[in-house]
N, C-alpha and C positions, 0 to 999 in steps of 0.2 A: 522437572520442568526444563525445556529446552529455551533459551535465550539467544538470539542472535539480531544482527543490525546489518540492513540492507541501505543501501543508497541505490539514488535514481533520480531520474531529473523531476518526476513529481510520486506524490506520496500514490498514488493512482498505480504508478510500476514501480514500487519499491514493493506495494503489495504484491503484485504481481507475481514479480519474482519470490517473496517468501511465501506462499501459497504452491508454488512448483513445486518449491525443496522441503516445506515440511507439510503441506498436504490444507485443506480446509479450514481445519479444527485452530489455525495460529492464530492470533489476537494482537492487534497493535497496542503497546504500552505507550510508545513514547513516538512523537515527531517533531524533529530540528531540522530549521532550514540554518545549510551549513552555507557562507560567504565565503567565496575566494581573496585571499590574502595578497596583499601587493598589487605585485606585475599580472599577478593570475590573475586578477578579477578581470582586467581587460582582456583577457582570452578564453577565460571560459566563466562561464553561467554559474549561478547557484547552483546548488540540488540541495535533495533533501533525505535527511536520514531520519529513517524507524526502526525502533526497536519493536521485535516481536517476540511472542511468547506462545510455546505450547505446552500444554501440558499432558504430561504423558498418561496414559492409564492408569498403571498401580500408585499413581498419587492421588488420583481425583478422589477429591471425600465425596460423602453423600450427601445432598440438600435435600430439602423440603424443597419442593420444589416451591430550617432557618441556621445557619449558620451557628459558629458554636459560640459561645464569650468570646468577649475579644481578650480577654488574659488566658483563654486555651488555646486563642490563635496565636497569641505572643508566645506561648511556651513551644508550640509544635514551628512555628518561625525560627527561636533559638536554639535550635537543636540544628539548625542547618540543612532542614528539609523543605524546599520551597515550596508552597502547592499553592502561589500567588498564580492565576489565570495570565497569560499571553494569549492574544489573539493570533499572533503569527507562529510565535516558537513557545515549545513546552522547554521553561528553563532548570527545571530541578529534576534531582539527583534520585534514579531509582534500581541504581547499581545495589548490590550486595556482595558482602566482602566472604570469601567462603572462607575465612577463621571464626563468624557470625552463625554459619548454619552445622550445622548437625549432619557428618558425613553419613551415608544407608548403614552403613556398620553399628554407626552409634545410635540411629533413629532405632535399627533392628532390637540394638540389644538394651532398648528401652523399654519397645513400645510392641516389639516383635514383626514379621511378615518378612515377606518376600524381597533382597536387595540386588535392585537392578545395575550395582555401580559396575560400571570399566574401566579398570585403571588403566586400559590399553589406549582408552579413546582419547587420543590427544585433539583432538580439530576443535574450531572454535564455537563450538558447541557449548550446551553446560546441560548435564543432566540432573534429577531431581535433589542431590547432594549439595550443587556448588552457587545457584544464579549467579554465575558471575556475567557482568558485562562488561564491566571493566574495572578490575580492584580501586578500593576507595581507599583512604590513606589513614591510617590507623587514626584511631577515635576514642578519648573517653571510654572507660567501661564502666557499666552499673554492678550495682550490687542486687541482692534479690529485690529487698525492698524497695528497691529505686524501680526495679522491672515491673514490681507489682502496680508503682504508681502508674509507670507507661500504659501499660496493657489497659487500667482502670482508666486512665485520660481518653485512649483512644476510643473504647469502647464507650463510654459515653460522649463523645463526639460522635459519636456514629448513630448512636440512639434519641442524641437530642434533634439531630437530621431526620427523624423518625425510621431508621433502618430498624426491623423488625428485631427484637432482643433475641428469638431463638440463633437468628442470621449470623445478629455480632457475636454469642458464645460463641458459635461454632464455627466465626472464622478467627475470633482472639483463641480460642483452646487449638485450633489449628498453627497457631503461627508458635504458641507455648511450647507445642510440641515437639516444631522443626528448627525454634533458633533458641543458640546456648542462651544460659540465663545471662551472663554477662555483655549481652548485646547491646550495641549504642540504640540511643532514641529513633534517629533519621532509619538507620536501617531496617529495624523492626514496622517503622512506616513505611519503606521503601517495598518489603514482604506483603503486607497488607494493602496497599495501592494496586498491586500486583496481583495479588487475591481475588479481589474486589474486580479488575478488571478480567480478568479470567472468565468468573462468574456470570460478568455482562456479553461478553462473547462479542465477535464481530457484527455488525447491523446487518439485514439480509434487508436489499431496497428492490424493486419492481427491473426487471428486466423484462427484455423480447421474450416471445413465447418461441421453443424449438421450431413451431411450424402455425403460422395462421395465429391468428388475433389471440392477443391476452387479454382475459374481461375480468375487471378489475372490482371490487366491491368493496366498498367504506361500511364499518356500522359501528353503532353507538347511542345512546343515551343523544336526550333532545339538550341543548344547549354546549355542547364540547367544541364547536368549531367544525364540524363533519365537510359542510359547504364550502367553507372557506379553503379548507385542507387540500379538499380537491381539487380546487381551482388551482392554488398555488401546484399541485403536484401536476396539474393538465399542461401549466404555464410550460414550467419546467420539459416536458416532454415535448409541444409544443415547439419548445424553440431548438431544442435537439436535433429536429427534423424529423418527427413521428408524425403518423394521423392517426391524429382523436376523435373520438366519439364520445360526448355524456349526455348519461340516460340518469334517470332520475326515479326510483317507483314511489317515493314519496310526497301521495298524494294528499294527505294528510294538513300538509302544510303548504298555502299557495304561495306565501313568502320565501320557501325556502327554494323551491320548483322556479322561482322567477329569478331568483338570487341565481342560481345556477345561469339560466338561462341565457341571462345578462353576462357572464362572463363566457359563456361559449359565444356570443355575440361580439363581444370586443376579441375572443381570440379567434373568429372566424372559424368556430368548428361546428361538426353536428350538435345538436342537441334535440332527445325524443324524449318522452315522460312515457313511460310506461307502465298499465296502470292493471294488467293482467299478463300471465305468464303466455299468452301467444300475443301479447304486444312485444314483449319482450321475446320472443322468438323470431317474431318477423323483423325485430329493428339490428338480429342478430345476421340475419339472413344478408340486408343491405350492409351491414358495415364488416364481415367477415372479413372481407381485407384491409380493414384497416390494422394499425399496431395494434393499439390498444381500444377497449371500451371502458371509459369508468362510469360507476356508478353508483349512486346518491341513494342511501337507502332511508325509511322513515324513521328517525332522530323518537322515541320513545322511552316508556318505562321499561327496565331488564324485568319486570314481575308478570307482560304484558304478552301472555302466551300465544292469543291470537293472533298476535302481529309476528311476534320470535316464529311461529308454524311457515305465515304466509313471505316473511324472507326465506326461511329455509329451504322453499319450494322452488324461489328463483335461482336461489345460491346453488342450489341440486342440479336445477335444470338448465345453468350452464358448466353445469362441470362436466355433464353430458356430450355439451359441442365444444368445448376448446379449451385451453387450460388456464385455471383462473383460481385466483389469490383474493383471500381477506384480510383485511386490515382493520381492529379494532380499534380506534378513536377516542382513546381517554384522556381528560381534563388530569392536569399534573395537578393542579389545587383542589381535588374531591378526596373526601377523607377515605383512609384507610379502609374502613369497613365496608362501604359502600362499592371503594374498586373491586373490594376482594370478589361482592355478590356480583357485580356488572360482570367482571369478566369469567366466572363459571359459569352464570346464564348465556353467555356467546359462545363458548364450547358447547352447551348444548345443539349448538348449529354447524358449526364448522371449525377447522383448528384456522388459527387465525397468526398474521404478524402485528405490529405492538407500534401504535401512534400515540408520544403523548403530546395536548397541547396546551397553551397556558405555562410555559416557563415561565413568563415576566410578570407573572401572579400569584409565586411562589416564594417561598423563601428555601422549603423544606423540599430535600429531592430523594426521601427516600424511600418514598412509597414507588418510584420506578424503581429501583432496586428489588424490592420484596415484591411486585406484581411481577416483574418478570421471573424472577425465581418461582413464584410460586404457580405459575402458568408453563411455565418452561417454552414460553412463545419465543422466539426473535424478538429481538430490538429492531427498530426500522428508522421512523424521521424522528423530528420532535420541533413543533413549532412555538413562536415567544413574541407574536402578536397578530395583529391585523393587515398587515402588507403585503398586497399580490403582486408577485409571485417570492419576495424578498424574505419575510419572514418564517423559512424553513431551509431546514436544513439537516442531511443523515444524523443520524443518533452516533455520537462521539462520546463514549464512554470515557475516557481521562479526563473529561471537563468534567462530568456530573460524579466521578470519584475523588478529585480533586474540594469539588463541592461536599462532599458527603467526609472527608478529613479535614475539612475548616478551611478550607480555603477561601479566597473572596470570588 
C-alpha cells in the first residue's frame, strides 16, 4: 500500500493533486484542517491536509464482491484509538508503526508470493511492507491471547453493524496475516479502518458529459426517496450554474409526477412527463443542450418484469443519444436480504452508481458496506432526511467506517 499526505487549501485540490501523482485508484483515509500558529495565522489561511491511500496490485485480496455496547466502545476508546465523529476535522490516529507490520520478506516466507520490497526506495512513500505515515511512539505490546481477544472485539463489532460475516473473516484473517502478533490495539484498528476504506473506494458523483447533455436516470423500489433525491441533486446543480431538465416516466404515480413538478417550479426549470419512448425522444431533441436531464423513474416492485423491460427500453434509448449514468436509490434501513434481491434485479437493466437514503433511520451501516462489495457499484451520495436541497451530501467513507468500528 502506498500512503502519502497532500495539503492544499481545500480537500477538493489536495485530491487533486494526489490523483496526478498516484493515478485514480487512491482513496482518502483521512482529512485535517491544519490552523496557523501565532503570527502565521494573520498571514496565511488554513489548509487542509489528507491522507491518501493506494493500494497496489499484488496486495489487493479477493472479495466477493447499530452501534456496538457501549463497554466495546469504552475498550476501543482505551486503547487510544479515536473513532469519535468531528464534523470539521477527523481527530484520530491511523498511522502505523512499521515494527507492527510484517516486512514482504517475512509475509513471503509465511505465507509465500511475489515481494515487491525496495530497499532503494527511500521517498516518502510506503509500500505494501511499511504503512507508515508518520511513526507512532512505541506502545504496549500483546501477547497471543490478548491478540486473539482484539481480532475477536473487532470482528464482532463489525458484525453487530451488520457487516456481512464472510467480509469481516476475510478482512480480520487479512490483517492476521500482515501484522506481527504482538501488535498494539490502536494499530491493528488503524490497519482495519484502512481496509475497510480501501474497499469502499472513492464516491464517483455526476459530472458534465465530454460533449452535449448528460441524461441522468434515478431508479429504485417505490418508497426510498427517489423524488426527493432528485430534487435535492437538481437543487445542487442548479445553483452551480447548470441547465436542468426533469423528466419524469413515472406515470404510475400522479403524486409523485406533481411532487416533482412542484420543485422544478420553485427552481424555475423544465419539467416534461414522459409517458412513451418518442415522448422521451422528442423532450431529448428540445433540451440537448442543456447540461443535464434527470429523470424520475416509476418507484416499483424489483419482482415486476414488465415495468424493469419498459425502463430498460428508455435507459437503452438514451444511451443511444448522449451519455448517461444510472443511479440506484436504496433505503439504508431495508434489510439485508431484500437489498441484496433489489440490487441484482437493477443489473438486470444497466450497471448502475450506488445512492443510499435514510441515514437518520438507521442505527446499523453495514449493509452499505456488503451491497457495495457485493455489486462492486461506485459509491456516489447518501442522504439523512427530508430537506431540499440540505440533506445530501457525497458518500464519505471514514464516517460510515468509523461507524462500522463503534464509533458514535
Amino acid at each position: 500500500m502506498i500512503i502519502k499526505k497532500y495539503q492544499a487549501k481545500t480537500e477538493a485540490a489536495a485530491m487533486k493533486q494526489a490523483r496526478e501523482e498516484l493515478g485514480p485508484g487512491c482513496v482518502s483515509l483521512n482529512v485535517k484542517e491544519i490552523k496557523q500558529k501565532g503570527i502565521m495565522k494573520l498571514l496565511k489561511a488554513p489548509y487542509v491536509e489528507v491522507t491518501v491511500a493506494l493500494e497496489e496490485e499484488n496486495e489487493t485480496s479477493s472479495t466477493s464482491t447499530t452501534t456496538s455496547a457501549e463497554s466495546e466502545r469504552k475498550i476501543f476508546k482505551s486503547s487510544g484509538f479515536d473513532v469519535s465523529v468531528d464534523d470539521n476535522t477527523e481527530t484520530y490516529n491511523t498511522d502505523l508503526s512499521e515494527k507492527d507490520v510484517l516486512t514482504d520478506e517475512e509475509y513471503d516466507a509465511l505465507y509465500g508470493g511475489d515481494s515487491s520490497y525496495d530497499p532503494s526506495n527511500n521517498d516518502n512513500q510506503t509500500n505494501q511492507a511499511s504503512y507508515i505515515v508518520d511513526p507512532v511512539e512505541e506502545e504496549e505490546e500483546y501477547n497471543d491471547s490478548d491478540m486473539d481477544a482484539v481480532y475477536e472485539l473487532i470482528a464482532q463489532t463489525l458484525i453487530d453493524n451488520e457487516v456481512d460475516e464472510d467480509y469481516v473473516d476475510e478482512i480480520i484473517d487479512e490483517a492476521k496475516a500482515r501484522l506481527k502478533n504482538n501488535t498494539p490495539m490502536d494499530t491493528v484498528l488503524s490497519y482495519i479502518y484502512q481496509r475497510l476504506i480501501l474497499r469502499f473506494g472513492e464516491p464517483v458523483t455526476i459530472s458534465h458529459a465530454s460533449k452535449g447533455v448528460k441524461i441522468i436516470f434515478f431508479v429504485g423500489t417505490t418508497g426510498v426517496g427517489k423524488t426527493t433525491t432528485i430534487a435535492k441533486i437538481a437543487s445542487k446543480l442548479f445553483v452551480e450554474g447548470n441547465k436542468v431538465a426533469l423528466f419524469t416516466s413515472d406515470t404510475y404515480r400522479i403524486a409523485a409526477a406533481e411532487q416533482l413538478r412542484s420543485y422544478a417550479n420553485i427552481l424555475s426549470v423544465p419539467f416534461r412527463i414522459v409517458y412513451t419512448i418518442d415522448d422521451f425522444e422528442e423532450g431529448f431533441e428540445q433540451f440537448k443542450d442543456y447540461d443535464y436531464i434527470l429523470v424520475d423513474t416509476v418507484g416499483h416492485s424489483h419482482k415486476n418484469k414488465e415495468l424493469k423491460a419498459d425502463m430498460k427500453k428508455f435507459i437503452d434509448c438514451s444511451k443511444e443519444k448522449a451519455e448517461t449514468e444510472v443511479y440506484l436509490v436504496l433505503a439504508a434501513s431495508t434489510k439485508m436480504k431484500d437489498l441484496i434481491h433489489i440490487a441484482d434485479s437493477y443489473l438486470e437493466i444497466s450497471n448502475y452508481r450506488l445512492i443510499f437514503t435514510k441515514l437518520d433511520e438507521t442505527y446499523s451501516y453495514g449493509t452499505i458496506f456488503n451491497i457495495r462489495l457485493h455489486t462492486n457499484a461506485p459509491m456516489s451520495y447518501v442522504t439523512y432526511g427530508q430537506n431540499v436541497p440540505e440533506d445530501i451530501d457525497t458518500f464519505k467513507p471514514q464516517q460510515i467506517v468509523k461507524k462500522l468500528l463503534g464509533g458514535q
